[in-house]
TORZALO-718765 format. One record per residue: x, y, z of N, C-alpha, C in turn; residue in three letters. Coordinates in steps of 0.001 Angstrom, whole numbers, plus 500000, padded with zeros to 6 digits. Example, Ala and Ser with C-alpha at 12.3 -4.5 7.8 and 13.67 -1.06 7.14 Angstrom:
// TORZALO-718765
513190494310507800512300495500507800513200496700507800ALA512850497750507080513670498940507140512900500030507870SER
This chain:
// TORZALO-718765
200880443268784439202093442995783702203077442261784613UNK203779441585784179205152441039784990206575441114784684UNK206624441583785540208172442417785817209106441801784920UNK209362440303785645210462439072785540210045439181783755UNK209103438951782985209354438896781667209720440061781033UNK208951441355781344209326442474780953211222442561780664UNK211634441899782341212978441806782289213680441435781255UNK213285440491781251213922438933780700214191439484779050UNK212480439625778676212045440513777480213279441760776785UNK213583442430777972214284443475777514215901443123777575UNK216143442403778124217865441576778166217669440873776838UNK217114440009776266217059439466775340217214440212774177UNK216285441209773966215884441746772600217202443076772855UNK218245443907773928218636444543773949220279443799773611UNK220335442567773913221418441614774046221805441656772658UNK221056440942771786220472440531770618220463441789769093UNK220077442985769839220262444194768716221585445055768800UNK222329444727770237223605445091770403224949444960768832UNK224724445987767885226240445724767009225020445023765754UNK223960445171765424223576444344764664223317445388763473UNK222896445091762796222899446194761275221997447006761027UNK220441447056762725220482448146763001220805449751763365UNK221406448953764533222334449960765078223393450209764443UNK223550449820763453225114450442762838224787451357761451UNK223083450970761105222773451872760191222208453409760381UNK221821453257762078221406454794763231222698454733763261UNK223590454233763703224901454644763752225539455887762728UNK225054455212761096225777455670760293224529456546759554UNK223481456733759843222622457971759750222702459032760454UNK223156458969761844222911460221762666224563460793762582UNK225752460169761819227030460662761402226921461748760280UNK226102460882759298226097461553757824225044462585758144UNK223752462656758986222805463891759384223235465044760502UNK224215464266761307223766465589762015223088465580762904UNK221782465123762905220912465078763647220386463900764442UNK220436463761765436220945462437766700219175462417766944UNK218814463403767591217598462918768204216098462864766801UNK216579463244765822215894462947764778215608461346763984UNK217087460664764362217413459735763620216954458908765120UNK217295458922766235216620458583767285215535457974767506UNK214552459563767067213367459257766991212444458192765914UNK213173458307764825212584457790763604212853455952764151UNK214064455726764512214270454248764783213973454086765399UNK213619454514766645212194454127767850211224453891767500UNK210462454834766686209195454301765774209205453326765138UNK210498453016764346210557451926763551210734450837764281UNK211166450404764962211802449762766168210015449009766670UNK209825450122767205208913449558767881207542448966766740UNK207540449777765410206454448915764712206612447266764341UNK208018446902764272208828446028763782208155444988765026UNK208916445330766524208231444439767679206650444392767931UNK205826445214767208204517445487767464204477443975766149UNK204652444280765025204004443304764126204733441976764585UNK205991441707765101206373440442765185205752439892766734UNK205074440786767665204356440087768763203016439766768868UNK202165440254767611200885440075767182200657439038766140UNK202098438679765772202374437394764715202635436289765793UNK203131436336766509203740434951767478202255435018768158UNK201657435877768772200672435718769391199751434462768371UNK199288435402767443198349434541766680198842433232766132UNK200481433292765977200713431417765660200587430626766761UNK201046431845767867201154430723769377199806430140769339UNK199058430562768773197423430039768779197452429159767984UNK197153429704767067197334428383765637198129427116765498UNK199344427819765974200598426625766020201329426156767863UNK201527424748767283202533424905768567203495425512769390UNK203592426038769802205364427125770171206098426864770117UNK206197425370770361207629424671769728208029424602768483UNK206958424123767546207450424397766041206864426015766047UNK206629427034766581207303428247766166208362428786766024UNK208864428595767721210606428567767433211587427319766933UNK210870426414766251211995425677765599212026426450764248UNK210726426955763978210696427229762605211316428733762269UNK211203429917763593211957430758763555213191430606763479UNK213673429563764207215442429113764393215926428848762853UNK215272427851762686215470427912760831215371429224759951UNK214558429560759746214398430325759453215898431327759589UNK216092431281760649217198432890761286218617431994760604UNK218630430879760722219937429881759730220315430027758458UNK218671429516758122219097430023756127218949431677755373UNK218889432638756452218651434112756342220385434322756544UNK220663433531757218222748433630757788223243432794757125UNK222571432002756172223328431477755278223318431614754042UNK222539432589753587222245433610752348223048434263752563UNK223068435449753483223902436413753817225364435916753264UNK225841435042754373227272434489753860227517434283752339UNK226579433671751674226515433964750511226733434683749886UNK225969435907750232226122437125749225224680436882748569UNK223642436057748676222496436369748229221256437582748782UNK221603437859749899221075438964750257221998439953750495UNK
């Protein structure tokens, strides 16, 4: 394994979920439960199935597809998902 990505890996994806509508929905589950290391636990699991299916997906496009039009097409992608939102369509 290597460190430097592991790093990199975990600044990114910890940067990135900081205030996002994850964490504000464990936020506002473990208020209304009560229960911290329950709600904890459950979004760790979830958490991590979420990064399990989206690194076995990039894997197999990184194959299939270029990486460049992966992340152009993720970048898009993450645009018109924030520009629904603003909307009010999602």
């Amino acid at each position: 394994m290597e460190l430097k990505l592991i790093c990199s890996t975990f600044f990114v994806i910890f940067v990135a979920e900081l205030g996002d509508k994850t964490q504000l929905a464990t936020l506002s589950l473990a208020a209304q439960s009560g229960k911290k290391w329950s709600i904890f636990l459950g979004a760790s699991i979830a958490l991590i199935a979420t990064s399990l299916i989206g690194t076995l997906l990039g894997g197999t496009l990184g194959h299939l597809i270029r990486p460049d039009y992966v992340r152009t097409g993720a970048g898009l992608l993450f645009i018109v998902i924030g520009i629904l939102m603003i909307l009010g369509k999602l």
